[in-house]
Legacy VTK file of the C-alpha trace (Angstrom):
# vtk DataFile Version 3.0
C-alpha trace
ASCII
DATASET POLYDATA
POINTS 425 float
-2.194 3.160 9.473
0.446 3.604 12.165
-0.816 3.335 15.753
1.803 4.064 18.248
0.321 3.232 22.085
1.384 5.715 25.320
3.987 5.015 27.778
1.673 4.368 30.980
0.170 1.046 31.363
-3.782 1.038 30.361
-6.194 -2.277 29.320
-6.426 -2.546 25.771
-7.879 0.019 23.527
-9.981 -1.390 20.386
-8.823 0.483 17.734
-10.780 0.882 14.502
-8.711 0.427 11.172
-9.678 3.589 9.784
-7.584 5.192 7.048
-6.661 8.704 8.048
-5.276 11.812 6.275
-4.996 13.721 9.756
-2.811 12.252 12.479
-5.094 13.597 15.290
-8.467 14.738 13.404
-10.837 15.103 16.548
-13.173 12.345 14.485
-10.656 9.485 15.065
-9.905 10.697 18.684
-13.754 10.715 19.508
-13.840 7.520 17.518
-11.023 5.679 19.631
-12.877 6.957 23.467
-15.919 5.604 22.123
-14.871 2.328 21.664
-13.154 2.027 24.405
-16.271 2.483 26.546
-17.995 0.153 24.506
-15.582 -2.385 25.958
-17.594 -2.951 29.410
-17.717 -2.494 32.555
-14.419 -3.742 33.497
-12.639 -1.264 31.374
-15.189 1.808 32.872
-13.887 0.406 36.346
-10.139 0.697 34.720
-11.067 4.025 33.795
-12.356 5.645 37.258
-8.621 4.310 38.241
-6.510 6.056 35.237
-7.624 9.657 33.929
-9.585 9.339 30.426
-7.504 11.995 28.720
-4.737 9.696 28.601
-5.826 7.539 25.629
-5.351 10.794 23.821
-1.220 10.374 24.246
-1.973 7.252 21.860
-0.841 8.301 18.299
-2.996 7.252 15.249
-1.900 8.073 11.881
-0.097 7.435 8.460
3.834 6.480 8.273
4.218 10.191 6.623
2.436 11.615 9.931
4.793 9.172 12.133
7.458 9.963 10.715
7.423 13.513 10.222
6.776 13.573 13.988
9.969 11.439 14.824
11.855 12.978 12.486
11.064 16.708 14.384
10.680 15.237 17.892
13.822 13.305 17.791
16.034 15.977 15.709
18.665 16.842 17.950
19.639 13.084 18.944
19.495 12.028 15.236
21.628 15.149 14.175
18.760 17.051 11.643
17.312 20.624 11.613
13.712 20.167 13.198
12.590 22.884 10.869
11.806 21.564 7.794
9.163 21.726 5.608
6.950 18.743 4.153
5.830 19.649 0.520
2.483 18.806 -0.527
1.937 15.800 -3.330
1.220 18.525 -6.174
4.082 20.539 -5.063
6.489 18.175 -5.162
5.679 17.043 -8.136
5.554 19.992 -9.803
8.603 20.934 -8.762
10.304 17.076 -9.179
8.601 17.718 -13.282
10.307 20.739 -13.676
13.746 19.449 -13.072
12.919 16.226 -14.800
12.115 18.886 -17.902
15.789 20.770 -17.296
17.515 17.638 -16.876
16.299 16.425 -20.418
16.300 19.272 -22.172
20.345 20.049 -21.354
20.766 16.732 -22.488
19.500 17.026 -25.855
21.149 20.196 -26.555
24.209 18.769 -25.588
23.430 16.311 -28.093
23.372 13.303 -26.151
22.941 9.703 -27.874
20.438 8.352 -25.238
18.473 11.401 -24.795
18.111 12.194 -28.284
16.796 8.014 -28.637
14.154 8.653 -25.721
12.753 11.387 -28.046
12.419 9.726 -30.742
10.438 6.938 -28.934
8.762 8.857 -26.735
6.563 11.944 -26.319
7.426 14.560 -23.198
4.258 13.403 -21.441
2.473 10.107 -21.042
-1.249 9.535 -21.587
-3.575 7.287 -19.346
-2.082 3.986 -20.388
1.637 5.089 -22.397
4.166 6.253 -20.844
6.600 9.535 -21.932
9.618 10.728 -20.786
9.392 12.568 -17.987
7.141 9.653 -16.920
10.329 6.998 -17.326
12.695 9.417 -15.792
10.021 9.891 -12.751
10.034 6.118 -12.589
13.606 6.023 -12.757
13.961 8.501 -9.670
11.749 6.853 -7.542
13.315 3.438 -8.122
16.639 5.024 -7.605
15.261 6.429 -3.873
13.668 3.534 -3.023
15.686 0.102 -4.718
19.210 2.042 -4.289
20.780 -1.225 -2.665
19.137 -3.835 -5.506
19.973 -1.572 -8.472
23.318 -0.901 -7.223
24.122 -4.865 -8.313
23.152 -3.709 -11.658
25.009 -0.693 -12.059
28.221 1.128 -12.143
29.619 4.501 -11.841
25.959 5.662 -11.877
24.904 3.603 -15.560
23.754 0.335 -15.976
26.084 -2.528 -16.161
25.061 -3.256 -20.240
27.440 -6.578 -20.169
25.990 -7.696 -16.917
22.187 -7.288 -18.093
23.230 -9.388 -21.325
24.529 -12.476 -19.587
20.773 -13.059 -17.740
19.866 -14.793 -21.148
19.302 -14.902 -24.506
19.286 -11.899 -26.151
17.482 -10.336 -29.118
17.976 -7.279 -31.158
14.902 -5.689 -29.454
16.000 -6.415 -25.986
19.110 -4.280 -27.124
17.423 -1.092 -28.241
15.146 -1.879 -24.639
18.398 -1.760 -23.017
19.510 1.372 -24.597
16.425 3.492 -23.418
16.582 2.298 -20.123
20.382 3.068 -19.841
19.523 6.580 -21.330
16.732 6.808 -18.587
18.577 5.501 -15.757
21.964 7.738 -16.430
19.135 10.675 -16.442
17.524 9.692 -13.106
20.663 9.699 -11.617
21.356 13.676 -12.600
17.976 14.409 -11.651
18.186 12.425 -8.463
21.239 14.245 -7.302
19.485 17.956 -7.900
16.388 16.528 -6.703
18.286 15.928 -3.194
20.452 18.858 -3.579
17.177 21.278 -4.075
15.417 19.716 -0.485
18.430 19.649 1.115
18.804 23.846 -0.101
14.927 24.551 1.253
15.437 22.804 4.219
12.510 20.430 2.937
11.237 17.089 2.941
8.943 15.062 0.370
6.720 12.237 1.216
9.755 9.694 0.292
12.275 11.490 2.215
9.919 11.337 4.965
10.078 7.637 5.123
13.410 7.340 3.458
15.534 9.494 5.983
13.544 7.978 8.746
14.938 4.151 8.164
18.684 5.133 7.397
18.796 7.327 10.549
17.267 4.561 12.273
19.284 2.270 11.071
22.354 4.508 11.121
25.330 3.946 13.489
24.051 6.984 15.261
20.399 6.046 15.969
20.795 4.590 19.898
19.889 7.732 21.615
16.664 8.460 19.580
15.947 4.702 19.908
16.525 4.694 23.440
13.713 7.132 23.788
11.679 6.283 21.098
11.907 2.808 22.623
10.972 4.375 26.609
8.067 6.183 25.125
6.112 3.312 23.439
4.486 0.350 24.804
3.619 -0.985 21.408
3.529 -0.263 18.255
0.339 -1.308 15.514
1.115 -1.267 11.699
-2.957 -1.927 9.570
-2.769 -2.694 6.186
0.921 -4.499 6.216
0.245 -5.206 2.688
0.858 -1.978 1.470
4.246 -0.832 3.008
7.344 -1.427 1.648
10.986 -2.809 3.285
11.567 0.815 4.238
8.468 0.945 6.222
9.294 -2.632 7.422
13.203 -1.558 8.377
11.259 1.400 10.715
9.467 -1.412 12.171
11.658 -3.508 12.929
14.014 -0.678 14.168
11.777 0.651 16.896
10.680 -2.957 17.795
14.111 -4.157 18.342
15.874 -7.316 19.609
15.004 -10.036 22.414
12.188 -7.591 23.771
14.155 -4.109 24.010
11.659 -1.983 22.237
7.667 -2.163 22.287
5.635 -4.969 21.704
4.623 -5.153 17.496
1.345 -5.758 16.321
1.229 -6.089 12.076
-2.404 -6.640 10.505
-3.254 -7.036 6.804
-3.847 -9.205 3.695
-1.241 -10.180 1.236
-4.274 -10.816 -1.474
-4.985 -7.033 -1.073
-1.519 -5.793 -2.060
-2.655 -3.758 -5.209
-0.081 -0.787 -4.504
2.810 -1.332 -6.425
2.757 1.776 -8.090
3.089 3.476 -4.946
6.344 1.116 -3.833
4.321 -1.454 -1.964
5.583 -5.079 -2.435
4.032 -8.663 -1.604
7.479 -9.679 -0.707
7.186 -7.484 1.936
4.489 -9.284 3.910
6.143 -13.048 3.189
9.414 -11.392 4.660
7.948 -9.924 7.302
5.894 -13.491 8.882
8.833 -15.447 8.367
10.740 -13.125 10.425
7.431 -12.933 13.345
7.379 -16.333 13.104
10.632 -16.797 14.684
10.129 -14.296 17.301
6.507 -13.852 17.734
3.055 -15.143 16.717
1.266 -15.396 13.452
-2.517 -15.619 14.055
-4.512 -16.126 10.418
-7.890 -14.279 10.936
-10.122 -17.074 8.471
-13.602 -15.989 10.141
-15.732 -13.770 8.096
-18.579 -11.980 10.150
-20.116 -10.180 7.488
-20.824 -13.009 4.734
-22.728 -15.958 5.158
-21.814 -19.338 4.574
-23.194 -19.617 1.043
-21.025 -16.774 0.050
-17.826 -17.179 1.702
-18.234 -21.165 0.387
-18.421 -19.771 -3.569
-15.335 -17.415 -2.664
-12.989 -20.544 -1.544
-14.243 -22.267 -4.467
-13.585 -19.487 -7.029
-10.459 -18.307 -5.353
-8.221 -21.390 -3.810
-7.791 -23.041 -7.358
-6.886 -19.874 -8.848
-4.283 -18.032 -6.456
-2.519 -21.768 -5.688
-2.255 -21.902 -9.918
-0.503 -18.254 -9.554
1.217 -18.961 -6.309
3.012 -22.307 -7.956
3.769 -19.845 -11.402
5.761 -17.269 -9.085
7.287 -19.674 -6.966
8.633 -21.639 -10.242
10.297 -18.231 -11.077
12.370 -18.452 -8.152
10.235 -15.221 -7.196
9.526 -14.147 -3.475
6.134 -13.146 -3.706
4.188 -16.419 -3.763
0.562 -15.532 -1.973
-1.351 -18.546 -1.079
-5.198 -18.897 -0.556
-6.466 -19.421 3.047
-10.091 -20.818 3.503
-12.860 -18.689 4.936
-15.037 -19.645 7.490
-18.584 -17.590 7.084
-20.448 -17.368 10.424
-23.181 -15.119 10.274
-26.799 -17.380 10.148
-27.485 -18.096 6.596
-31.410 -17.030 5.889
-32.025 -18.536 2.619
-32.260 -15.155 1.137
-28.436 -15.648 0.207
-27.178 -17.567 -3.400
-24.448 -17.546 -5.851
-25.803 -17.741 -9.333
-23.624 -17.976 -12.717
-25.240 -15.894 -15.416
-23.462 -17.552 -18.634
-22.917 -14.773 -21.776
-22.241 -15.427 -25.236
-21.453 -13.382 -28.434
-19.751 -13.183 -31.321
-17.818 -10.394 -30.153
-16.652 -8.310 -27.239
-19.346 -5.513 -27.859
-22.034 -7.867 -28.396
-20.879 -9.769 -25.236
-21.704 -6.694 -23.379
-25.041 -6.245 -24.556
-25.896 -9.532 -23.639
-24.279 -9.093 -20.477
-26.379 -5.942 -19.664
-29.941 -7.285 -20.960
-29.289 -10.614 -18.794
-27.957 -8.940 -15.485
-30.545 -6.347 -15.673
-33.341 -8.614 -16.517
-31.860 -10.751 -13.192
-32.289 -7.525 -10.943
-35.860 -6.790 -12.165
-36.997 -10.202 -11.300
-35.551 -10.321 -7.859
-36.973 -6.727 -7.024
-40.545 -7.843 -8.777
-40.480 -11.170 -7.835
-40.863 -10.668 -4.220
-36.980 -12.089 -3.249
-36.675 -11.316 0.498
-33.455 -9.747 2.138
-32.252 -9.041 5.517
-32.633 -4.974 6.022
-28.960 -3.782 7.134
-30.173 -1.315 9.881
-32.938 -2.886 11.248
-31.777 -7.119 10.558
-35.595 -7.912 9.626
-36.419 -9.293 6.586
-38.025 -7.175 3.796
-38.691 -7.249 0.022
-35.693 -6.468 -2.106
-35.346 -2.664 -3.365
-33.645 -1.332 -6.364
-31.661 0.282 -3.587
-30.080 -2.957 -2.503
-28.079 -4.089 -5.718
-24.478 -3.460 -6.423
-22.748 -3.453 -9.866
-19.389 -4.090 -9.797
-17.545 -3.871 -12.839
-14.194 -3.281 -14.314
-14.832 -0.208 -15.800
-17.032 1.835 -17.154
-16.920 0.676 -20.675
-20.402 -1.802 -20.491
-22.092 -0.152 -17.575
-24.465 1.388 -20.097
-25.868 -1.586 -21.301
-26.630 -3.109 -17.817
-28.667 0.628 -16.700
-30.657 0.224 -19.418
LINES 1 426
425 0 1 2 3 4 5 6 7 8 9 10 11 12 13 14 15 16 17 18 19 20 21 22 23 24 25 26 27 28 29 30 31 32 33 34 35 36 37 38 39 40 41 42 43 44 45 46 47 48 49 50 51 52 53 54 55 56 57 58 59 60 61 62 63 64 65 66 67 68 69 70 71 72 73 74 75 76 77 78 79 80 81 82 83 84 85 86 87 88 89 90 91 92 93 94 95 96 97 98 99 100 101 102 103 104 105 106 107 108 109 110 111 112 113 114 115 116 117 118 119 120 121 122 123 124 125 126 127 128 129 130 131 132 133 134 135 136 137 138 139 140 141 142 143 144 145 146 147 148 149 150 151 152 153 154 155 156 157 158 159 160 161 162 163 164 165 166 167 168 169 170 171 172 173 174 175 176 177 178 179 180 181 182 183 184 185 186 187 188 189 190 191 192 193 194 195 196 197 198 199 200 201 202 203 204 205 206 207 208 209 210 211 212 213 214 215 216 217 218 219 220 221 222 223 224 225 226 227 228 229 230 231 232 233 234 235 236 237 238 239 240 241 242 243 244 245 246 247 248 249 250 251 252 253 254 255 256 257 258 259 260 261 262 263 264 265 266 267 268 269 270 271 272 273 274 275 276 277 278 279 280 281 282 283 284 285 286 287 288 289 290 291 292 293 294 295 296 297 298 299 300 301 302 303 304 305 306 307 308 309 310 311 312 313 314 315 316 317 318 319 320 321 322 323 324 325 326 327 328 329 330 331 332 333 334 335 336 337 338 339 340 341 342 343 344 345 346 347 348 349 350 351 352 353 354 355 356 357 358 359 360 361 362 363 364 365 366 367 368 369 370 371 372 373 374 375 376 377 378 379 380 381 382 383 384 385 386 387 388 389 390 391 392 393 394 395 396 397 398 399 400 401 402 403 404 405 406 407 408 409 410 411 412 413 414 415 416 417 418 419 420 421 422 423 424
């Protein structure tokens, strides 16, 4: 979530980190003046001084709301048409399929030696957990967009560098045929890639990646002072939630807007590195590691270790469970020469521990996976039933008092839904 704070001077707003699709929805804006009042009285006093509609000029929403709104407020001084169009997810990728399709398809009738290998490997279309062709090509175009400066080591004239890719080691007769695909896939994303631009640049229109993508090279363009000038006039500070999930084009904007020795607004970045579980969508650890070493030397770093909503015996088990094992994983990456290390932090657990809190370790054997399951089911379900029948006491959510445990108040978690079964039963 992007939160971009008016010009005028106001005491600080406490802003929820809520997720939202809609850069205004009336929700979030009803949301934000209600917590604002919840502040006090000094902040009702600040309030009788400064009009109320004002926290309104505060702009909460996604990086493809922000920038589609600097990208049409800021047209004319970054040199685009303020008309475009933003195409939906399923229309962009219905279109972005479709010339995938062409792309491949004129390549095997022109008999091509690397299309005609990706077909015989791989279907047209993917399945839940195998990839096909238009998949790799997909992949191909979004790595292309987004990693055009990294891959650009590792290519030339628009194909991968084969000899270069063979002196990073030892190589086998499978890496070679690996090699060949992904130079057949690459050369294709590159095609694709260049229609793909040509066709938004013909309808005038943007995708969700252009969105962000045209946003940091105009920013960062030799032409950008003006629009950062007012960009820059217009903000008093800018809040980015959920760091862990952007990307270094997200973090370029940033860092853009922010500027140097003070110029721009003040930045405020929030998140959790252990929470980074969007790759798929471009987000990178490396990201967040980048980003605190550069805040560090020209800001603060504050680590937020206090948990208000576990209790001591809980937030004790999670240290013990996870220190050991993200330090083991931190120590693997780092030995890899890899940037994105993520070490543990210990949790402090504050709320008043009742009694009615544990840990317990159910242990499950079998002599294989299926039978594991079972077992797994009849013990965790047999666990539930005693603490619901056996007159366990926990602390009621809504009202804090302490009341029999319900049915109501256990969670499942599992991985999937494979062994569910076993545990409703």
């Amino acid at each position: 979530m992007w939160v971009k704070a008016p010009t005028a001077r106001f005491p600080p707003v406490r802003i929820r980190s809520t997720s939202v699709r809609s850069s205004q929805s009336p929700s979030l804006r009803r949301r934000r003046t209600t917590s604002s009042e919840s502040s006090g009285p000094n902040w009702r006093n600040a309030l009788r001084q400064r009009p109320r509609w004002r926290l309104d000029e505060a702009y909460v929403g996604t990086i493809h709301g922000y920038c589609a709104r600097l990208l049409r407020e800021y047209a004319l001084r970054l040199g685009i048409d303020p008309t475009f169009r933003v195409l939906d997810a399923q229309e962009s990728r219905l279109h972005l399929e479709n010339l995938l399709r062409e792309v491949f398809l004129e390549a095997l009738e022109n008999q091509e030696a690397g299309a005609r290998a990706l077909a015989r490997r791989f279907k047209m279309r993917g399945y839940t957990f195998s990839a096909g062709v238009l998949d790799l090509l997909g992949q191909a175009v979004r790595d292309l967009r987004w990693h055009r400066d990294r891959l650009s080591t590792w290519m030339t004239d628009g194909r991968l560098d084969d000899g270069r890719i063979r002196e990073t080691g030892p190589w086998s007769e499978e890496d070679e045929v690996g090699l060949g695909l992904a130079t057949a896939a690459y050369e294709l994303g590159v095609r694709a890639l260049e229609r793909w631009e040509s066709f938004l640049l013909e309808e005038n229109a943007r995708d969700f990646d252009a969105l962000i993508l045209d946003v940091r090279d105009l920013l960062l363009g030799d032409g950008a002072a003006p629009a950062l000038r007012e960009i820059r006039a217009r903000t008093k500070l800018l809040i980015i939630d959920e760091l862990q999930d952007t990307d270094f084009a997200q973090r370029d904007i940033a860092f853009a807007i922010a500027g140097e020795d003070g110029v721009g607004p003040q930045l405020m970045l929030v998140g959790d590195p252990k929470q980074s579980i969007y790759r798929f969508r471009g987000a990178d650890v490396a990201v967040w590691n980048a980003v605190r070493d550069q805040v560090e030397q020209r800001g603060d770093v504050m680590d937020l270790t206090t948990s208000f909503r576990s209790t001591p015996t809980i937030v004790t088990a999670v240290n013990e469970a996870c220190r050991p094992a993200l330090h083991q994983v931190a120590e693997r990456v780092e030995s890899e020469g890899l940037a994105s290390a993520v070490s543990y932090t210990e949790l402090t657990g504050t709320r008043t521990d009742d009694g009615g809190h544990a840990c317990e370790w159910i242990p499950v054997t079998g002599a294989n996976a299926d039978a594991r399951r079972e077992a797994e089911g009849r013990r965790v379900g047999a666990r539930i039933r005693e603490l619901v029948e056996g007159g366990v006491t926990v602390t009621d959510p809504d009202s804090n008092e302490v009341r029999p445990c319900r049915f109501s108040d256990v969670a499942v978690l599992y991985r999937n839904s494979t062994g569910i079964g076993a545990v409703m039963r």
